[in-house]
C-alpha positions in Angstrom: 153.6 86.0 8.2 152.4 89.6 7.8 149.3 89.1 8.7 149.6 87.0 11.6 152.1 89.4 13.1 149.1 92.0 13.5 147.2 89.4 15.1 149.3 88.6 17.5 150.1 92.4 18.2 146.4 93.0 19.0 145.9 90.0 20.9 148.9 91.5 23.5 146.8 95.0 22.9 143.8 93.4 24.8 145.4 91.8 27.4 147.3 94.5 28.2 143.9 96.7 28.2 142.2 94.0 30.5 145.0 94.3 33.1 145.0 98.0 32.8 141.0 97.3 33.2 141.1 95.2 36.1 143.7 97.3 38.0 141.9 100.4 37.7 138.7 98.6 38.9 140.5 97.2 41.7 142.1 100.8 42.6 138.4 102.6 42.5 136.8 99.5 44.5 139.7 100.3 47.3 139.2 103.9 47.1 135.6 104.0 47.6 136.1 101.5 50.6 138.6 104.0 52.1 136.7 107.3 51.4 133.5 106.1 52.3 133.9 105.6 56.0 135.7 109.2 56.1 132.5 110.7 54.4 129.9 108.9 56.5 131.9 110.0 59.8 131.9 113.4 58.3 127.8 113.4 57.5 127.1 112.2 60.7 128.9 115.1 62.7 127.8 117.8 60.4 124.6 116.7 58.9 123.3 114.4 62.2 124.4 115.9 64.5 121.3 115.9 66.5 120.3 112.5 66.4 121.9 109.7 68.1 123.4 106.9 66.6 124.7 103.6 67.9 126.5 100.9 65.2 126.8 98.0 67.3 127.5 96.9 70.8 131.2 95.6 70.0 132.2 99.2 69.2 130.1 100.5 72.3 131.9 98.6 74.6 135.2 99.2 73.0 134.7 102.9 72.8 133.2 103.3 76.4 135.9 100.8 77.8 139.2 102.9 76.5 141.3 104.9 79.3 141.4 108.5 77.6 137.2 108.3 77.7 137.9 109.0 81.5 138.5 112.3 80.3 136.1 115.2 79.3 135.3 117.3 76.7 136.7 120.1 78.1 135.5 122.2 75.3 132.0 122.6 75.8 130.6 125.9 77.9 127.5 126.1 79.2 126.2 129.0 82.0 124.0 128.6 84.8 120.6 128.8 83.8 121.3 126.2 81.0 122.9 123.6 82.9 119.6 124.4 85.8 117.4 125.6 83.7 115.2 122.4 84.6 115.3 123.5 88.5 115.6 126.7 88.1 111.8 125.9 86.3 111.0 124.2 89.2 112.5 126.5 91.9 110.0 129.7 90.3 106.8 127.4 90.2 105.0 128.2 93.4 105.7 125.4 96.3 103.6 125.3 99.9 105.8 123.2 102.1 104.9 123.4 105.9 108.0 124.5 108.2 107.9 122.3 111.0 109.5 122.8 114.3 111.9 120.6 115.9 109.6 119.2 118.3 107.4 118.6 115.5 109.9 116.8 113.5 111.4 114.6 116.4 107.5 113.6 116.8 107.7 112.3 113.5 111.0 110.7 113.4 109.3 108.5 116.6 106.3 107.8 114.7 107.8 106.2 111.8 111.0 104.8 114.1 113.3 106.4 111.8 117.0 105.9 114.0 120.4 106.5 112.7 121.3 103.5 114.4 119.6 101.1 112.8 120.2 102.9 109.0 123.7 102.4 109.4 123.6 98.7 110.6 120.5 98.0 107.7 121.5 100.5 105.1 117.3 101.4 104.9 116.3 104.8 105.1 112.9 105.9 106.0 111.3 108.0 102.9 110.8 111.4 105.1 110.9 114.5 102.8 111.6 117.5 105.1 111.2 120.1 102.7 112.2 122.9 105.1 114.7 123.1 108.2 113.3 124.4 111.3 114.4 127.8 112.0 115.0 126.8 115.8 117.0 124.2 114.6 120.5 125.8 116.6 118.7 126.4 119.6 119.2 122.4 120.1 122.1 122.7 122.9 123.5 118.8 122.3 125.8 119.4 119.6 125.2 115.7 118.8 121.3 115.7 118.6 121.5 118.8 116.7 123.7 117.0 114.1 121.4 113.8 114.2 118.6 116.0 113.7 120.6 117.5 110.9 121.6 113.7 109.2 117.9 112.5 109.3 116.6 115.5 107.1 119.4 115.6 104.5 120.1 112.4 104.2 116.8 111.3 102.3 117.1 113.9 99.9 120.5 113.0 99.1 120.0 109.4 98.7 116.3 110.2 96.2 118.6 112.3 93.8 121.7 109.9 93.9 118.6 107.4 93.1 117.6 109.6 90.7 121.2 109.8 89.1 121.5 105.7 89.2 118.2 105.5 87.1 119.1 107.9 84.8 122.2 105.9 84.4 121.5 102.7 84.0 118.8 103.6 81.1 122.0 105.4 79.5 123.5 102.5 79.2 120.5 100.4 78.0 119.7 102.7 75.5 124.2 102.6 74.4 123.6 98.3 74.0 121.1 98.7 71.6 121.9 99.2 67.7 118.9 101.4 67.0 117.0 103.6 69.1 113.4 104.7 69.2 112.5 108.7 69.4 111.5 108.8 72.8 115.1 108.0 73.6 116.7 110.1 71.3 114.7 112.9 73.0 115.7 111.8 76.4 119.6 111.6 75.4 119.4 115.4 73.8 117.4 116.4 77.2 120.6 114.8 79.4 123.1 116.2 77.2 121.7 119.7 77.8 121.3 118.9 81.7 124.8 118.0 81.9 126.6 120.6 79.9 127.6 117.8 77.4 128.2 118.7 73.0 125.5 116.5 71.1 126.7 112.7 71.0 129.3 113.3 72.5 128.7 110.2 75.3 132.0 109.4 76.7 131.7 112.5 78.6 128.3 112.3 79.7 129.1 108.7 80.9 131.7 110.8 83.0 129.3 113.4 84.3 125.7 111.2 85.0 127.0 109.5 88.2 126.2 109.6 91.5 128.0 111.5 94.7 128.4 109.4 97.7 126.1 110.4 100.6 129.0 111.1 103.2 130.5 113.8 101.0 127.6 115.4 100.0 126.5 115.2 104.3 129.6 116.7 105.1 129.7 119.7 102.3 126.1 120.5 103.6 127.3 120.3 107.5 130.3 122.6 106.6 128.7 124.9 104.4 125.7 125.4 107.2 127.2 124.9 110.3 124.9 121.9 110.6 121.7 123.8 109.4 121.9 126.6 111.9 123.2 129.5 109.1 120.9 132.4 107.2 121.5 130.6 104.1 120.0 127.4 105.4 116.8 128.6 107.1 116.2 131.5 104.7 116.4 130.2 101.2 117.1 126.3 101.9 120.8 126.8 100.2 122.4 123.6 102.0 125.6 123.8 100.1 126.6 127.6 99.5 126.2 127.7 95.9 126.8 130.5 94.3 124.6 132.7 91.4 124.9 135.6 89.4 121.8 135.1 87.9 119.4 133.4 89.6 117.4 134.8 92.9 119.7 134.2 96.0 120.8 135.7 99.0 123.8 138.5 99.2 126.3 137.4 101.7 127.0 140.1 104.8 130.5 140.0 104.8 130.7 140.2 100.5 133.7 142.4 99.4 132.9 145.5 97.6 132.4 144.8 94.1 131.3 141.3 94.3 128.0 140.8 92.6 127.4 136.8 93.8 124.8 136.0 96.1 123.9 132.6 97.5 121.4 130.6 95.7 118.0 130.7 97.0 115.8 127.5 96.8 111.8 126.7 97.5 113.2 123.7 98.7 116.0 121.7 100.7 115.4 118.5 97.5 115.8 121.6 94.9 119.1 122.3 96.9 120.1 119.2 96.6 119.7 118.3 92.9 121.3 121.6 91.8 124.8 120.5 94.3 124.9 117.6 92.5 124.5 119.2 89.3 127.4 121.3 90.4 129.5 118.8 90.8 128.6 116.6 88.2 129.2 119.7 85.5 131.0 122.7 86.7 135.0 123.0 85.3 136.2 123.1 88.8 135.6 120.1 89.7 136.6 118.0 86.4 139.2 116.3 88.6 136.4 114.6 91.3 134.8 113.5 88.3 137.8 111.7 86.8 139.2 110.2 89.6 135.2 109.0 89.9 135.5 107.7 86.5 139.2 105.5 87.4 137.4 104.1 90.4 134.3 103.2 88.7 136.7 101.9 85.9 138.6 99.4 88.8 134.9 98.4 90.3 135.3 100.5 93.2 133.4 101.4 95.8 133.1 105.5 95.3 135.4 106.5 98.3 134.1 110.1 99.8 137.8 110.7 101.5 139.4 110.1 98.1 136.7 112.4 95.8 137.2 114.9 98.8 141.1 115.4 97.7 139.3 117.2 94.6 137.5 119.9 96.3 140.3 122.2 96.6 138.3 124.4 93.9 134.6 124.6 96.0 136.2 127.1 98.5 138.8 130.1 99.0 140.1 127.8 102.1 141.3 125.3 99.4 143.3 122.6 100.7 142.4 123.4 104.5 138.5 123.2 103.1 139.8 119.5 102.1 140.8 118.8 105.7 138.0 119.7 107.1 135.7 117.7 104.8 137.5 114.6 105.6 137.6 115.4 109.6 133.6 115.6 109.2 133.4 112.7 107.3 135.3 109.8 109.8 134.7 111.9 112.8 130.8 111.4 112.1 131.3 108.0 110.2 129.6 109.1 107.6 130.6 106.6 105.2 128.5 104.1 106.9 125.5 105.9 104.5 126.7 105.5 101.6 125.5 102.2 100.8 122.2 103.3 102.7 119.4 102.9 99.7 115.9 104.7 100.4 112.7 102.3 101.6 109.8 102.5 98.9 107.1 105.5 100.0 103.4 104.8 100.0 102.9 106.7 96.7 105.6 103.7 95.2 103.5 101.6 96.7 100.4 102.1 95.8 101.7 102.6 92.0 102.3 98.8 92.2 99.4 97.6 93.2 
């Protein structure tokens, strides 16, 4: 009796040890399931931080479809000759661009039948690159021929970089569907994230900020801020939109107060001008608000309304909400919006590259 009395005692010994066994197996697999996805997440941010990473395309779209991604990071700071460092390149590289008069350029205009009219009824614009205005350019008495004149020279420019913008876009989100990427776009995702003013990886926000402006705002900024090409800004150093600078070559304004150091940004070009507007825009705190409400109608496939971006604008100058009203006057008085669908007609250069 004695002796099977032990037996049974350590037969209930090893069960109970295999339970205790198979518990503590089952609490360490659990545990490593549940830490593990906390240190990978902490690896990649600290450790990876510089390469881009993309799971799979079910997370993508879940991440890029949720409603507080229509919002930036609004911790990331960047100054002006990072976030234009790339124009600002450009803008010191030496550029011979003809300045053409007005008879000149109307002479041109005829040759290549490039009419307002028929842009806004095809939505095709001629690919004219005006790289300068022509300093006589007020001495047009017709207000309205002075502001066709005005339309016709901008509005390529505006339409290339928005084209630009699109590309640059669209191979964003190619390069998001895929689960691995190759180095070449790894590169080209640290170059846009520096353009933009964006924190490594971080792509909800550059999502937010690579987009395009529509062609009637951007028109009707550049009438008001240059009184339809005729001010010193315009003809002297190409600045179409006003921007300002404290560090970059640029013009000092007459009527500055004493004590303010900003001068108006100086450009070799009106296209230079252009891109860095629309850099502005797409980057600069002030404006956070345009880009979100871009963001909600982008979310609700909407066309990109200039009148309701406008309402965001309050910020670009000391007029503030009387700035606003004048932007939108500009805009429907004109009919600009009738551009902004307008896409630009392939040049020769384009075409010769495909044959």
């Amino acid at each position: 009796m004695k002796k099977n009395y032990y037996k049974f005692e350590f037969s209930n010994n090893k069960n109970i040890n295999s339970i205790y066994r198979f518990l503590l197996s089952g609490f360490a697999l659990i545990s490593f399931f549940y830490v593990m996805p906390i240190f990978i997440n902490f690896s990649e941010k600290n450790f990876n931080n510089k390469e881009f990473t993309n799971n799979s395309k079910n997370l993508l779209q879940k991440k890029l479809n949720k409603d507080n991604l229509l919002d930036e990071d609004i911790s990331v700071e960047s100054d002006e000759m990072d976030l234009l460092y790339d124009i600002l390149e450009e803008n010191n590289s030496e550029i011979n661009l003809v300045r053409y008069t007005t008879s000149e350029i109307n002479a041109l205009f005829k040759d290549v039948n490039y009419d307002l009219k028929e842009v806004r009824e095809n939505k095709l614009v001629k690919p004219i690159d005006i790289g300068l205005l022509p300093k006589k350019i007020k001495n047009i008495a017709n207000s309205k021929l002075r502001k066709e004149m005005f339309i016709k020279i901008v509005l390529p420019l505006i339409i290339k970089e928005n084209s630009k913008i699109r590309i640059d876009r669209k191979r964003l989100f190619t390069i998001l569907s895929k689960n691995i990427n190759t180095d070449i776009e790894k590169k080209w995702l640290e170059k846009k994230f520096k353009q933009y003013g964006v924190r490594q990886n971080d792509i909800s926000t550059l999502k937010v900020r690579m987009d395009e402006v529509p062609a009637s705002l951007a028109i009707a900024q550049a009438a008001k801020e240059t009184g339809w090409g005729t001010s010193r800004f315009a003809t002297k150093g190409n600045a179409l939109f006003g921007q300002w600078t404290w560090s970059g070559e640029g013009l000092k304004p007459k009527k500055a107060e004493e004590g303010q150091t900003h001068k108006v940004m100086k450009f070799n070009s009106l296209q230079l001008s252009v891109r860095a507007y629309l850099r502005n825009l797409n980057t600069h705190k002030s404006y956070r608000n345009l880009r979100k409400a871009r963001s909600e109608l982008r979310k609700e496939n909407k066309k990109l309304d200039s009148l309701i971006l406008s309402k965001h604008l309050d910020k670009y100058a000391e007029t503030g909400s009387q700035y606003i009203e004048v932007l939108q006057k500009i805009i429907t008085q004109n009919n600009l919006k009738d551009f902004d669908e307008a896409r630009l007609l392939p040049s020769s250069k384009d075409l010769e590259s495909l044959i």
